[in-house]
N, C-alpha and C positions, 0 to 999 in steps of 0.2 A: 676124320680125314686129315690129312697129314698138311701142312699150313702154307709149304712152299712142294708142291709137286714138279716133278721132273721124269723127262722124256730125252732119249737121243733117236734123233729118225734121221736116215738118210744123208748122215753126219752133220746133223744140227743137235745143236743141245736146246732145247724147251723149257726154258724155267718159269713156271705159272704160280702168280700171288694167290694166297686160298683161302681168304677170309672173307668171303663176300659179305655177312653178315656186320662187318665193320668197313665195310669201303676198302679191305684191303689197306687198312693201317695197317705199315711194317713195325713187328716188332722186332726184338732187340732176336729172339732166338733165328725169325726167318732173316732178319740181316747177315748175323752170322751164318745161316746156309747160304744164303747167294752170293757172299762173298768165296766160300769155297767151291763154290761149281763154278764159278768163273772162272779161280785159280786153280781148278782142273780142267775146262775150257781148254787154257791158256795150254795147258800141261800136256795134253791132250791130241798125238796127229792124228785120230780118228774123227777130232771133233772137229769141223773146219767154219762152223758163222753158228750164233747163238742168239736167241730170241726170247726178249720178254715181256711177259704178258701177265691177266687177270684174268681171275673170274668174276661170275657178277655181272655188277654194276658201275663199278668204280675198279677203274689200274691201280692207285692207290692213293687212298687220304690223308696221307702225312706217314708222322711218327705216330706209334704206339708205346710210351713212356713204361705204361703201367706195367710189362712183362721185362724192364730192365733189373738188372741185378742189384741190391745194393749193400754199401758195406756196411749200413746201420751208424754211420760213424756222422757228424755234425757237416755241412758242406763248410771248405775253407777256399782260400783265395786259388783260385789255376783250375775246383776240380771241374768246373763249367766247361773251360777251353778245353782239360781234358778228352772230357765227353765228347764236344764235338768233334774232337782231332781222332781220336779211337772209334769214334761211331759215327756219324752222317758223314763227315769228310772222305771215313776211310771207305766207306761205302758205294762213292760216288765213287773215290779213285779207284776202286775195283773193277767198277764200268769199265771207264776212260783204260787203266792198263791193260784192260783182257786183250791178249794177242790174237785175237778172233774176233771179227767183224761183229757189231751185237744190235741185233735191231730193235727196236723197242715198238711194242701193237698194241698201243692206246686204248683198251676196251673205254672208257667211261674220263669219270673226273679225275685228275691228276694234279694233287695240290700239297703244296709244303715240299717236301722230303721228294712226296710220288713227283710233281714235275722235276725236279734235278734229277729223279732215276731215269725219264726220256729223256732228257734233254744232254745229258752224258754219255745217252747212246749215239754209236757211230748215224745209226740210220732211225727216223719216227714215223709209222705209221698209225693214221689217228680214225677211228672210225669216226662218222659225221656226229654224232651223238656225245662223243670226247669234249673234253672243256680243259685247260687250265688255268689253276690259280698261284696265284705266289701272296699265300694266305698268311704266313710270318706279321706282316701292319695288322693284319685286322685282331692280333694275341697282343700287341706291343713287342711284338722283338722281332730282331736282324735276322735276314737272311741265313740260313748256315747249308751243310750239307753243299757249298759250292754255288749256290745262286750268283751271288756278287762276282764271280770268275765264268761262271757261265753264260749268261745273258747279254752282257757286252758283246762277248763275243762273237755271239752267234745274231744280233740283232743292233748292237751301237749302245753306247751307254744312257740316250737320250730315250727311245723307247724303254728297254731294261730299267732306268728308274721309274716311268711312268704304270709299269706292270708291278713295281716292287713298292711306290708309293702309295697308291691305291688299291691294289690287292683286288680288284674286280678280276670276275670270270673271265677269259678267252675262250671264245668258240672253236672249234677244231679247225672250221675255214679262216679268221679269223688268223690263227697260230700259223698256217700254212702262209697267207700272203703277210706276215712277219718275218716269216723263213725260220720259225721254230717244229716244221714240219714239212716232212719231206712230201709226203703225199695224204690227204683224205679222201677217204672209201666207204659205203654204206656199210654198216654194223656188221652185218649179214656175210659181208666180204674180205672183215677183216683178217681170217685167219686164214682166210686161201689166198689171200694175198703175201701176207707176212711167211707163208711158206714158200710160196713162189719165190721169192726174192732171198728168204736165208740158201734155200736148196739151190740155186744159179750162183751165191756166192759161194758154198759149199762144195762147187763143181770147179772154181776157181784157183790161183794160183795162191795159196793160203798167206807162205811167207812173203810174199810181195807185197801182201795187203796188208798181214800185220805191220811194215814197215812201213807203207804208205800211213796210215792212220796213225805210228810215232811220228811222220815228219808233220804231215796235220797237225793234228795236237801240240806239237811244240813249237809252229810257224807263229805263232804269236805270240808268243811270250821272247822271242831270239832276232839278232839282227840278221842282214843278209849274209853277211860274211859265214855266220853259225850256220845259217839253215842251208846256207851252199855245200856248205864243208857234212854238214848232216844227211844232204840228200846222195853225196858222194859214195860216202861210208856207205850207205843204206844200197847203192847201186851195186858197190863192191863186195858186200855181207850177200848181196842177193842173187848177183853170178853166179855162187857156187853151190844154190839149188838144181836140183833135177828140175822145179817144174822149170825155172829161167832156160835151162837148157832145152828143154821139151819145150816151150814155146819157140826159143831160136829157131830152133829143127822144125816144127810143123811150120812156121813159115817160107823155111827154103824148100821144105817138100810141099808146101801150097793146100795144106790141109787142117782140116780143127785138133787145136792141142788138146791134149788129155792129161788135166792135172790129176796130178798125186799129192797135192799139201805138201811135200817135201822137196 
């Protein structure tokens, strides 16, 4: 069975982790495919919100080192950072840039690597049964793949170390009244839920959203002056869509817009 399986329904792309016999530890080959269904996601106007998932038991256990490439040669100083900067970094930044809304559907434990892959998506939905860990302390090493960038953020830096210092479990409810999760739903419900929700964005105005979610994402890292000047551009870039226009218009004809992604 093929390790990262994919679906487009209803102009959703489906990318499902497929190694339930290992928790869905990502290896280096199904990295390298979810990063290109992304960047065909992205590339993509048929494809308009994108969802990821597992099977199983587990969304996913971390890294899977052992299916990486090597070049036989001795490690010297930088090839670490490398690594990370080519592989879990780029990984994550593949989430965060997809120009398409990406939701992530929690089956199980999500820990190392698997929580930065939710936690990078735009949207998390976590079945009750879901846990996170940020299991990095309990090996002796830092955070990578974006934790230290992510978790702040989305939660204060004071929480974020105390989930980064201890490395305990988080319960799926638990992660929700953190606000590292948008909504929890019984197991059972997860994946009629997480279609419900791609397919109403999928119905939406695509390029408005992929903008929205650049000024998001770059709202904290920029002062005001930037992200005014950001949301400007972003207003002016987005005028000269049809669907901007198709909304204009069904609101002065008083009726539901019908986007096109374009």
């Amino acid at each position: 069975m093929d390790e990262v399986l994919h679906a487009v329904e209803n102009g959703v792309s489906w990318i499902t982790l497929n190694r339930p016999e290992a928790m869905n530890a990502v290896t280096w080959d199904q990295r390298e495919r979810i990063i290109a269904l992304l960047a065909s996601a992205s590339a993509d106007p048929e494809i308009r919100a994108v969802v990821v998932t597992a099977t199983g038991r587990g969304f996913c256990a971390g890294a899977d080192l052992r299916g990486a490439p090597s070049s036989g040669a001795d490690r010297v100083a930088g090839d670490v950072a490398r690594m990370i900067r080519l592989g879990a970094q780029r990984f994550i930044g593949a989430v965060m840039d997809c120009e398409k809304p990406v939701i992530a559907a929690v089956n199980g434990t999500a820990a190392g690597i698997g929580a930065h892959l939710a936690f990078a998506c735009d949207l998390v939905l976590a079945a009750d049964s879901a846990r996170f860990i940020e299991v990095f302390v309990r090996r002796g090493l830092v955070p990578d793949g974006g934790g230290a960038y992510l978790l702040p953020r989305l939660i204060g830096p004071q929480r974020a170390k105390e989930l980064m210092f201890f490395g305990d479990a988080v319960p799926a409810a638990e992660a929700k009244e953190l606000g590292l999760v948008n909504r929890v739903v019984p197991a059972e419900d997860l994946e009629k839920t997480a279609r419900e929700w791609a397919e109403r964005l999928a119905q939406g105005p695509t390029r408005a959203l992929a903008l929205t979610k650049q000024l998001v994402n770059a709202s904290l890292d920029v002062d005001r002056a930037t992200a005014f000047a950001a949301e400007a551009t972003a207003q002016e870039l987005n005028m000269g869509t049809r669907d901007a226009q198709e909304g204009v218009t069904s609101f002065v004809e008083r009726r539901e817009a019908r986007y096109e992604g374009r």
